[in-house]
C-alpha positions as CSV (number, residue, x, y, z in Angstrom):
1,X,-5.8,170.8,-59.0
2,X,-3.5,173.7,-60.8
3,X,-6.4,174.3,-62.6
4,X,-8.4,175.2,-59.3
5,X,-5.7,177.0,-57.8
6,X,-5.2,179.0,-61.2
7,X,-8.5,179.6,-61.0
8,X,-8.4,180.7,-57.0
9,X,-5.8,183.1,-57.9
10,X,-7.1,185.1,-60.4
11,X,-10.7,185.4,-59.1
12,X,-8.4,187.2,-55.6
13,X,-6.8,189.5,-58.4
14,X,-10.3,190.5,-59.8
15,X,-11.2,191.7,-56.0
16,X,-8.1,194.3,-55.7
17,X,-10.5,197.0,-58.1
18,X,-13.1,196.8,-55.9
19,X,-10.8,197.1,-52.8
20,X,-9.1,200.1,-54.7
21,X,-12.5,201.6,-55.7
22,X,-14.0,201.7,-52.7
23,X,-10.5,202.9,-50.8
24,X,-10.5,205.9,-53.6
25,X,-14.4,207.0,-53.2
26,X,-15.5,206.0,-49.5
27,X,-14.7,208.4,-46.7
28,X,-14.3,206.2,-43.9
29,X,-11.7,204.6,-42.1
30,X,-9.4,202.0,-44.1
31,X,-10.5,199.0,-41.9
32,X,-13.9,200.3,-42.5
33,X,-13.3,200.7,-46.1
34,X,-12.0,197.4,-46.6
35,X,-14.9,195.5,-45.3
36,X,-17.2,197.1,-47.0
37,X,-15.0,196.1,-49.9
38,X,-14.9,192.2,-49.2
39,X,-18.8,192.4,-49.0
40,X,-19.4,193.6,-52.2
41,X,-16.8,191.0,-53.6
42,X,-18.2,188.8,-51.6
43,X,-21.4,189.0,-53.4
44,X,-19.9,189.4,-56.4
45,X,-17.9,186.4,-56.5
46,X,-20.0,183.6,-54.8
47,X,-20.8,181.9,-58.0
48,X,-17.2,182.2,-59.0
49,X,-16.6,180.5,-55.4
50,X,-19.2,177.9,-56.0
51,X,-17.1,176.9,-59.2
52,X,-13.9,176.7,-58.1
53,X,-14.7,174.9,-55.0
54,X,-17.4,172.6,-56.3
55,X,-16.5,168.9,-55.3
56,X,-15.3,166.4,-58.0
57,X,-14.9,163.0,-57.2
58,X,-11.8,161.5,-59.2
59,X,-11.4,157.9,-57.8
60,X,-14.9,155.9,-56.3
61,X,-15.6,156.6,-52.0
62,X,-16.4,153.4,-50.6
63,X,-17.5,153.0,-47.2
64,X,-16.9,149.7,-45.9
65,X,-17.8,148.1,-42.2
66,X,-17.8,145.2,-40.3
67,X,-20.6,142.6,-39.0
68,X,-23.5,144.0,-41.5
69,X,-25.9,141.9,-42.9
70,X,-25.6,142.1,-47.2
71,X,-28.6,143.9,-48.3
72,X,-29.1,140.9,-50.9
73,X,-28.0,137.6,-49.4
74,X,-28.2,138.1,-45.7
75,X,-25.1,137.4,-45.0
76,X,-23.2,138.7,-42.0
77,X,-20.0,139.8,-42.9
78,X,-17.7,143.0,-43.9
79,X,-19.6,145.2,-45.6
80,X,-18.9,147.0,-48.6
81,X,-20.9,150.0,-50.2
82,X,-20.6,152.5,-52.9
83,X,-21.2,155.9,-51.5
84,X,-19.7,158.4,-54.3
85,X,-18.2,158.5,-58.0
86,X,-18.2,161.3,-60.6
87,X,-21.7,160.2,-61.6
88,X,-23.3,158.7,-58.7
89,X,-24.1,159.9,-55.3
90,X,-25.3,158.5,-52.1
91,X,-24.0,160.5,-50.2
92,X,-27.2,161.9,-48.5
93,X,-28.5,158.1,-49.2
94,X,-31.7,157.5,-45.9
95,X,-31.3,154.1,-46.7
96,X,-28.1,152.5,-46.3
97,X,-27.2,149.1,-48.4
98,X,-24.4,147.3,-47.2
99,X,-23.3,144.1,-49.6
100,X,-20.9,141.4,-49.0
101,X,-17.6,141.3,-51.2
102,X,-19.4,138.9,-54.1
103,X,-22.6,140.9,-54.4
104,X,-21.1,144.1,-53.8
105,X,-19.0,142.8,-57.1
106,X,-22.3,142.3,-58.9
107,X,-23.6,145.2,-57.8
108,X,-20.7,147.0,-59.9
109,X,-21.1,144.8,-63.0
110,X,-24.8,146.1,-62.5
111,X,-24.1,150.1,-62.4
112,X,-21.2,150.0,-64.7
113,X,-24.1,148.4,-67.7
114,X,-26.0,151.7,-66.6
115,X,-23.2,153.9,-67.6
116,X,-21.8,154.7,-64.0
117,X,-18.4,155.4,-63.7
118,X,-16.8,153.1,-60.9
């Protein structure tokens, strides 16, 4: 997270010479300077953006509910399902697989032998 915010802060530092350029060379109003400014840093720094703010996943997301029927035994019970981890994503998942506490145990003995962090 210090990383990130390191990060944050410097990439706002390498902005103020294209605010100072374009306040030294454009003839316009301030205000009018200054946005043009933030456009071209804009575009200048959105894959710097895209960096910093990319999402990591530290600790599993589990999305767990009640009454669902487990995807492998057909048991009606509280639900448990996997949605994110650094190397696995579901998120966007159409189909939806809800297991019960045992298989959903199974299920992680399963993607852990793949190599999926859990």
């Amino acid at each position: 997270m210090i990383k990130q915010y390191l990060l944050y802060v410097l990439r706002w530092q390498l902005s103020s010479p294209i605010l100072a350029l374009c306040l030294y060379y454009f003839n316009y109003s301030v205000t009018v300077e200054t946005i043009i400014a933030n456009f071209i840093g804009a575009n200048i720094f959105i894959g710097i953006d895209k960096h910093i703010f990319k999402q990591s996943v530290s600790f599993p997301l589990w999305q767990i509910q009640e009454e669902v029927k487990c995807v492998d035994c057909d048991e009606v019970c509280r639900g448990y399902r996997l949605v994110r981890t650094k190397n696995y994503d579901k998120m966007k998942d159409s189909k939806v697989e809800f297991r019960c506490e045992k298989c959903s145990e199974k299920k992680l003995r399963e993607l852990k032998s793949r190599g999926i962090d859990c």
